[in-house]
NUBADO-100616 format. One line per field, with one value per atom (N, C-alpha, C): x, y, z; atom name. Coordinates in pm, 1 decimal. Layout:
residues N
px = (X;...)
py = (Y;...)
pz = (Z;...)
a = (CA;...)
end
This chain:
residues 134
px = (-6157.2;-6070.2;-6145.3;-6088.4;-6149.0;-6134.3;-6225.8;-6180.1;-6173.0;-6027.2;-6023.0;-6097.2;-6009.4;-6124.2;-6134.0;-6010.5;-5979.9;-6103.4;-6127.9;-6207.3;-6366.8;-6400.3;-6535.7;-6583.8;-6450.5;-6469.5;-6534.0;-6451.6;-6522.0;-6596.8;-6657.8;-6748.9;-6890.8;-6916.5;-6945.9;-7001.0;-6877.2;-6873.9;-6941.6;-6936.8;-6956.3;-7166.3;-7204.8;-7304.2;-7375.6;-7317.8;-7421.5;-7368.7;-7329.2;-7307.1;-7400.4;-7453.5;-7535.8;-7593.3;-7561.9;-7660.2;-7716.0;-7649.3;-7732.3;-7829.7;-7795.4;-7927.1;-8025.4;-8010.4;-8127.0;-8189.7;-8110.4;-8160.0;-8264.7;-8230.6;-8298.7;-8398.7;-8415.5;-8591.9;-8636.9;-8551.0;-8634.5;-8726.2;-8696.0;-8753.0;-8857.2;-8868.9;-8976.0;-9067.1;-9037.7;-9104.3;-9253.8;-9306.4;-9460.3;-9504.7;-9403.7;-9449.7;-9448.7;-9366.2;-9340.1;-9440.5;-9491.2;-9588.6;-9738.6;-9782.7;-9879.3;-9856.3;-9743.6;-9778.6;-9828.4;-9762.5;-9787.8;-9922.3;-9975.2;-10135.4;-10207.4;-10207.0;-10253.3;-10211.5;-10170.0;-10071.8;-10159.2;-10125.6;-10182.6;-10334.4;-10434.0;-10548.8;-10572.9;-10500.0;-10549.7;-10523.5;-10380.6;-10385.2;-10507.3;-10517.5;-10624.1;-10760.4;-10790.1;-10908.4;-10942.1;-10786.5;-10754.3;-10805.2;-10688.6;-10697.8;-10878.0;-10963.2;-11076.0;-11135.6;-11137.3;-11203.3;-11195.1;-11072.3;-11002.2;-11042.4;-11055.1;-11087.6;-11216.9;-11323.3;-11452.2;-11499.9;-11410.6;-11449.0;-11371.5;-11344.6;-11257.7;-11344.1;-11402.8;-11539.1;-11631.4;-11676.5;-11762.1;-11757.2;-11611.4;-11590.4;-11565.0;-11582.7;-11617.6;-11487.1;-11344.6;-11213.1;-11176.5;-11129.4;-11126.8;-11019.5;-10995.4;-10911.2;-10759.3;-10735.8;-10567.3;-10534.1;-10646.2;-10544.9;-10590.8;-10603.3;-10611.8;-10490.4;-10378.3;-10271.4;-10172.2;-10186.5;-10097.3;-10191.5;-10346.5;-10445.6;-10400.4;-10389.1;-10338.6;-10218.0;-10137.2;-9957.6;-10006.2;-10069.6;-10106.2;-10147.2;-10302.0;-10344.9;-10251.6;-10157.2;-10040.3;-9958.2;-9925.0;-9832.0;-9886.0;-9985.5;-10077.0;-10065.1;-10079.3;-10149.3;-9999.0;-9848.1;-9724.0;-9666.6;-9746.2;-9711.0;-9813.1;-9891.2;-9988.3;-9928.2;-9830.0;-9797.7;-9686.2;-9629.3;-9530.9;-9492.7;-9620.8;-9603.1;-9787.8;-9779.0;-9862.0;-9970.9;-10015.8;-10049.1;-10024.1;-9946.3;-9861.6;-9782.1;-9689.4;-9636.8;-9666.9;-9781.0;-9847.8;-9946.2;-9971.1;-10039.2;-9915.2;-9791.3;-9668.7;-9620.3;-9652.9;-9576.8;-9694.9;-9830.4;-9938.9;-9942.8;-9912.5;-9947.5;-9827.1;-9747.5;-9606.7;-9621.8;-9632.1;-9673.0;-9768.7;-9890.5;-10007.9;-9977.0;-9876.6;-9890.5;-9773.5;-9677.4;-9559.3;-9610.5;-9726.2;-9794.4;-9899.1;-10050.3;-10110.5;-10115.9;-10009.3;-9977.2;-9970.4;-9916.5;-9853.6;-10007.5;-10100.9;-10205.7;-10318.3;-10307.4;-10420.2;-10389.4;-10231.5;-10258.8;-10252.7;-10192.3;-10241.6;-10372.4;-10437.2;-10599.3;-10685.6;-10682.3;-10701.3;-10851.1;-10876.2;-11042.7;-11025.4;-10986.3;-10896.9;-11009.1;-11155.4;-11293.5;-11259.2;-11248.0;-11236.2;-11147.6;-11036.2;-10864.1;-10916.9;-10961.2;-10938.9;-11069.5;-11116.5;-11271.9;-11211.4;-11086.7;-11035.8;-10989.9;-10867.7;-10766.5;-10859.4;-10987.5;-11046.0;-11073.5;-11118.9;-11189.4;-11112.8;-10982.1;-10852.2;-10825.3;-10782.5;-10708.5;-10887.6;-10965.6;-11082.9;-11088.6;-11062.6;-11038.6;-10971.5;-10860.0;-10765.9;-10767.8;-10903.8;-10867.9;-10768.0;-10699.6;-10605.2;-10673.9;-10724.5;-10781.7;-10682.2;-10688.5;-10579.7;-10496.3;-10534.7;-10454.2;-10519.4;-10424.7;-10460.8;-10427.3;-10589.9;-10578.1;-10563.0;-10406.1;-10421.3;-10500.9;-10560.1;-10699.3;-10638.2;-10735.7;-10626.7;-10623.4;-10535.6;-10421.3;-10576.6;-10569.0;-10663.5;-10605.9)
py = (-9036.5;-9071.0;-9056.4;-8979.6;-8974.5;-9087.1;-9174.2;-9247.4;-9153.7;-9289.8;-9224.5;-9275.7;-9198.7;-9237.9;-9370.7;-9486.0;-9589.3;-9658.3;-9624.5;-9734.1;-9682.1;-9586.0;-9528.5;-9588.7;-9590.9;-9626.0;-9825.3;-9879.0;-10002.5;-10060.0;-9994.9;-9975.2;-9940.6;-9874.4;-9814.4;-9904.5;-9999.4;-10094.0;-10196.8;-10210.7;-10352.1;-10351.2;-10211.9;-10170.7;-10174.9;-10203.9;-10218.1;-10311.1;-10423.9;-10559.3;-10639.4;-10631.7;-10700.1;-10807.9;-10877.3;-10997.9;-10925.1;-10829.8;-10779.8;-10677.9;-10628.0;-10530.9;-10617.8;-10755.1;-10830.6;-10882.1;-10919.9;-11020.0;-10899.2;-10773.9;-10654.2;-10613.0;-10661.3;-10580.9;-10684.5;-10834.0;-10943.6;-10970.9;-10933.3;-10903.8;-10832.4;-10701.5;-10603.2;-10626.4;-10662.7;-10698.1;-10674.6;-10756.2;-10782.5;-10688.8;-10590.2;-10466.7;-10357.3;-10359.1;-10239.6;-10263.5;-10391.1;-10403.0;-10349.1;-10385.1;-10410.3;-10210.9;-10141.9;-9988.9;-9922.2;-9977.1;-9923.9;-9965.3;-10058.2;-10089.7;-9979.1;-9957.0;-9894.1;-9712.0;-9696.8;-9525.8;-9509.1;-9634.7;-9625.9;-9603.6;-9691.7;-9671.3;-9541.6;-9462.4;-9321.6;-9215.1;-9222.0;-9139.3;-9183.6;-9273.6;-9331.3;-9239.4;-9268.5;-9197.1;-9035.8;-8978.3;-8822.3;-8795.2;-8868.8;-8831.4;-8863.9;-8930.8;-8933.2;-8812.5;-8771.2;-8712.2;-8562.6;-8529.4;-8400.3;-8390.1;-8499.4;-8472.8;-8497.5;-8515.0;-8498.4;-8325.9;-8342.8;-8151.2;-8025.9;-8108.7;-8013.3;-8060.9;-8169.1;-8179.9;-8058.0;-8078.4;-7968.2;-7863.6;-7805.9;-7712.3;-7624.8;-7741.5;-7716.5;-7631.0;-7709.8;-7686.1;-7789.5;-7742.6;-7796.9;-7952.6;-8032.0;-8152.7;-8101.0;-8011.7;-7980.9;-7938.6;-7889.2;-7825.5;-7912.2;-8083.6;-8139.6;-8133.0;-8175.8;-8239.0;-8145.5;-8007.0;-7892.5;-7923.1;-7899.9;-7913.4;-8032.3;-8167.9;-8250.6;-8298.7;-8222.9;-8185.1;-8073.1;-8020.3;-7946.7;-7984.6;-8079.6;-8159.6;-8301.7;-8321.2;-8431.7;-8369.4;-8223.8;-8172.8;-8139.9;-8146.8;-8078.0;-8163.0;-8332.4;-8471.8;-8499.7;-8455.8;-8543.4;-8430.4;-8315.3;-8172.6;-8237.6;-8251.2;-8385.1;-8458.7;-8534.9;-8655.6;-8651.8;-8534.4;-8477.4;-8417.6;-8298.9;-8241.8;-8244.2;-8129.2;-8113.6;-7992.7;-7961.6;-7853.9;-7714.7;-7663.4;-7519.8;-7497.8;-7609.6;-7659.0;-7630.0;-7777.4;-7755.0;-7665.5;-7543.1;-7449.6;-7360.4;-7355.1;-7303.7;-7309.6;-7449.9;-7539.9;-7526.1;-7542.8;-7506.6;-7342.0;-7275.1;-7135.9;-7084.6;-7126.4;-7080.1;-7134.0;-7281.3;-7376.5;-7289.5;-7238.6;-7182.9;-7089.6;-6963.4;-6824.5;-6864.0;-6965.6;-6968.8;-7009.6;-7076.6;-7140.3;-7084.9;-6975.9;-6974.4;-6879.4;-6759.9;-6685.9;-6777.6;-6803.4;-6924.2;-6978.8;-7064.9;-7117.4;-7048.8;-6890.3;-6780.7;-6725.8;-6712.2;-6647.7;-6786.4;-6897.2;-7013.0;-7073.4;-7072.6;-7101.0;-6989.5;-6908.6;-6776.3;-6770.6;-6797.9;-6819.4;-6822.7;-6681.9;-6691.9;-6680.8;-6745.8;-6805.3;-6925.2;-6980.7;-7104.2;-7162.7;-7086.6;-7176.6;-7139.0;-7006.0;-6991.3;-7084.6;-7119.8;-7209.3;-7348.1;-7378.2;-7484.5;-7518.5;-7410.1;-7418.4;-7391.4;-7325.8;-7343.9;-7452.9;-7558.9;-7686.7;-7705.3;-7785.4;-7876.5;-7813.1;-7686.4;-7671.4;-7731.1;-7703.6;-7750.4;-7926.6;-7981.8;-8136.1;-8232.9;-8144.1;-8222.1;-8130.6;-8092.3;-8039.3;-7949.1;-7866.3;-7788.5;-7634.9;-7607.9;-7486.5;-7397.9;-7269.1;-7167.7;-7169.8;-7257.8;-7207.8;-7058.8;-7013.0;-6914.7;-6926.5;-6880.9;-6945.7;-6764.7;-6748.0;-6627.1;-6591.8;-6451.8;-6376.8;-6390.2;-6385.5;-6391.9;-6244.9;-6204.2;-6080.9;-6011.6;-5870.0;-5745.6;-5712.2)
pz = (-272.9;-381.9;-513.6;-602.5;-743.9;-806.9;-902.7;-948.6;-1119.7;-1154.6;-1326.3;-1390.9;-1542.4;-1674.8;-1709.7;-1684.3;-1709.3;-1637.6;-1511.2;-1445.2;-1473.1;-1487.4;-1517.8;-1671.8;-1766.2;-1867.5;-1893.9;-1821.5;-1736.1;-1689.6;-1620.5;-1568.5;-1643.2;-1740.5;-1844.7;-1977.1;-1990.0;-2091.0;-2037.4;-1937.7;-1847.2;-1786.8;-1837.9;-1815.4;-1936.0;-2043.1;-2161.7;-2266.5;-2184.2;-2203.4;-2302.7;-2427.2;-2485.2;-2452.2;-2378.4;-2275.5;-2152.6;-2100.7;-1989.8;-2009.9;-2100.2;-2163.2;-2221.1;-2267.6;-2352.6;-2243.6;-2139.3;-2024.0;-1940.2;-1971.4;-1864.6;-1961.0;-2083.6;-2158.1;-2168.5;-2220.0;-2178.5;-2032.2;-1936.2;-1821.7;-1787.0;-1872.4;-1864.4;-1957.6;-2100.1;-2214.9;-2157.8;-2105.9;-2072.3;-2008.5;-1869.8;-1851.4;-1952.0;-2060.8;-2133.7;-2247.1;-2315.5;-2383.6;-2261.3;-2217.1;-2105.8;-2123.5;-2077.5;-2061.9;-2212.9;-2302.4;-2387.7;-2466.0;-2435.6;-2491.8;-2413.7;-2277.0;-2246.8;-2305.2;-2334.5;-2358.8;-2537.9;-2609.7;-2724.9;-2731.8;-2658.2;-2646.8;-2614.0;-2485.3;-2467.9;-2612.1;-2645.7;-2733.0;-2859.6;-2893.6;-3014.6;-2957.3;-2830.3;-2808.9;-2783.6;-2773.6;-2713.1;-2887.6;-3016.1;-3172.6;-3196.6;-3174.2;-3189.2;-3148.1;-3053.2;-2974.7;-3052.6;-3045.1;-3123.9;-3243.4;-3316.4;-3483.2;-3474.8;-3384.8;-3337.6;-3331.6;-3284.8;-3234.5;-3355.9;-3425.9;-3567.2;-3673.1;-3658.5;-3735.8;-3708.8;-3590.1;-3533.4;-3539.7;-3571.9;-3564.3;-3748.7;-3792.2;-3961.9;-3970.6;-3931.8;-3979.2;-4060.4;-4198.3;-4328.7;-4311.9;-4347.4;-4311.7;-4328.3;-4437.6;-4445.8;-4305.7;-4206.8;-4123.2;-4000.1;-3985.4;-3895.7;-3785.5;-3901.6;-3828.7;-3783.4;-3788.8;-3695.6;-3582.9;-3554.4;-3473.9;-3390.3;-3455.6;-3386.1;-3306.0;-3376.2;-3318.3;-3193.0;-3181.6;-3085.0;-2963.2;-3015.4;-2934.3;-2850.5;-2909.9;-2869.9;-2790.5;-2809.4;-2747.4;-2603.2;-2591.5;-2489.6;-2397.7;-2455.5;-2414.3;-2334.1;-2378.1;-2348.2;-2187.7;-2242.5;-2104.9;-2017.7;-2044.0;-1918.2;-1868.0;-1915.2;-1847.0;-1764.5;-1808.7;-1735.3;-1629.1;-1648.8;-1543.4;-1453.5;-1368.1;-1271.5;-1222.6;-1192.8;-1062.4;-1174.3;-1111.8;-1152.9;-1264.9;-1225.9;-1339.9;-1464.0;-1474.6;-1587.6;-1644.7;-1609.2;-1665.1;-1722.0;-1626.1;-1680.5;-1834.5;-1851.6;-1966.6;-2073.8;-2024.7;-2154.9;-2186.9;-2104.2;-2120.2;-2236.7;-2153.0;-2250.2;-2399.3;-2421.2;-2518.9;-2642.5;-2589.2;-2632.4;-2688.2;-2630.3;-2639.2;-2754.3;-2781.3;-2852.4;-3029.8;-2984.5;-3084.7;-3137.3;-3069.2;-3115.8;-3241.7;-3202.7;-3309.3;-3510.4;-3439.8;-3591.4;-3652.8;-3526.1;-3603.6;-3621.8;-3595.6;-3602.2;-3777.2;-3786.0;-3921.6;-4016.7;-3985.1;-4078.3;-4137.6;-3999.5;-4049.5;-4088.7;-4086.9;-4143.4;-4050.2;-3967.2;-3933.4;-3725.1;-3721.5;-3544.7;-3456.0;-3511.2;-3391.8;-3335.6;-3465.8;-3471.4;-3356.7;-3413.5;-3342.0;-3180.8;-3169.3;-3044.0;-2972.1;-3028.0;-2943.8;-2946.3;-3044.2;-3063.4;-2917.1;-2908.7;-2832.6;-2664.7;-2655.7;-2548.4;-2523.7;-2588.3;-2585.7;-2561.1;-2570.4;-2550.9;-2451.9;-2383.9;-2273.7;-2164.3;-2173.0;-2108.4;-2106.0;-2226.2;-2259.2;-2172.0;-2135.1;-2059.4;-1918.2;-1888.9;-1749.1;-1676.3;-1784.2;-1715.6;-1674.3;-1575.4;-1499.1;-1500.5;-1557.0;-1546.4;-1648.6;-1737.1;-1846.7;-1932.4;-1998.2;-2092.3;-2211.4;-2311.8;-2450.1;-2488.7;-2549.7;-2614.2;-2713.8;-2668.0;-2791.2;-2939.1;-3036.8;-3209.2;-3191.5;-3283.7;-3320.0;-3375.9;-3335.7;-3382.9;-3498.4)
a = (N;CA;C;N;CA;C;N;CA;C;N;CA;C;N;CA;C;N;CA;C;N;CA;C;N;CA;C;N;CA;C;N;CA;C;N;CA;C;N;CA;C;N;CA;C;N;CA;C;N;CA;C;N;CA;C;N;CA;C;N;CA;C;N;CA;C;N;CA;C;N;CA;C;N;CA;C;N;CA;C;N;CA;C;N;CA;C;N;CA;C;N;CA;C;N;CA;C;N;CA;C;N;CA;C;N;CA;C;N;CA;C;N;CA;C;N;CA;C;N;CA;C;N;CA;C;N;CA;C;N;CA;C;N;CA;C;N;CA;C;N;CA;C;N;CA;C;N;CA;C;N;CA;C;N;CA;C;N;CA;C;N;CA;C;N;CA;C;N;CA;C;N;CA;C;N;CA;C;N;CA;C;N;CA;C;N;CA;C;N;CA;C;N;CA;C;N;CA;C;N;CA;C;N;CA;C;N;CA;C;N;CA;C;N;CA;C;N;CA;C;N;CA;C;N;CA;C;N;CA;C;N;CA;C;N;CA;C;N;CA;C;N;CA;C;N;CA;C;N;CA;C;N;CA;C;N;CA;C;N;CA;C;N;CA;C;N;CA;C;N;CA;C;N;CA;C;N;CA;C;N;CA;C;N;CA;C;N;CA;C;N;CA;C;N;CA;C;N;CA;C;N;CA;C;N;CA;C;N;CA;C;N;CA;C;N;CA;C;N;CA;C;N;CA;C;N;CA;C;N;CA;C;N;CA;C;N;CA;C;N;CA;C;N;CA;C;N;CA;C;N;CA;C;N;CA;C;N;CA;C;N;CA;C;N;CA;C;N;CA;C;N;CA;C;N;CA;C;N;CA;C;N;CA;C;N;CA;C;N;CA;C;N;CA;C;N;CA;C;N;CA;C;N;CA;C;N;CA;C;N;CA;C;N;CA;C;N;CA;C;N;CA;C;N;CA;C;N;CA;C;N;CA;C;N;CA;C;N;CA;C;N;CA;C;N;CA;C;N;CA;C;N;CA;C;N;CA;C;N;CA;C;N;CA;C;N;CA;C)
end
């Protein structure tokens, strides 16, 4: 039997009940704080680490934070995915992107030793850091 729109709609309403949604994060609160201390500390230490190695790498400060949108983007395809997967999702990611930050930083040693380090950083084997443009 199909049910209709009338009763789905009901059903629906009755599911995001403002006491039952408060009563259901009131509940987790301490797990969802508790995950996220932990999630914050990693990223705090992934952004250290990264603007460690862009030090090192004597890349000027204007162009931290594409570097770092990079490095984040890298950090959230981690958490996501896996195995195969995830070389899928960095490779594609990389090759979509590095174009863009080869003629931006004008300096395509750099980016690409960048972008070696980070795919090396986070352990992804098999990724490919596209060569800068000849």
């Amino acid at each position: 039997m199909v049910k209709g729109a009338t009763s789905r709609t009901k059903k629906y309403g009755a599911k995001i009940d403002a006491d039952v949604v408060r009563a259901r994060i009131s509940a987790l609160k301490d797990s969802m704080v508790e995950s996220a201390t932990v999630r914050q500390a990693e990223i705090s230490a992934i952004q250290a680490d990264v603007k460690a190695e862009l030090d090192s790498l004597g890349i000027p400060p204007e162009f931290v934070v594409p570097f770092m949108r990079i490095a984040m983007k890298i950090y959230g395809l981690t958490l996501k995915h896996k195995g195969a997967t995830l070389v899928t999702e960095v490779n594609a990611y990389l090759s979509a992107v590095a174009v863009k930050l080869y003629a931006f930083c004008k300096n395509a040693n750099k980016v690409q030793e960048f972008l070696e380090w980070l795919v090396n950083y986070f352990g992804i084997t098999g990724a490919i850091v596209p060569p800068p443009p000849s």
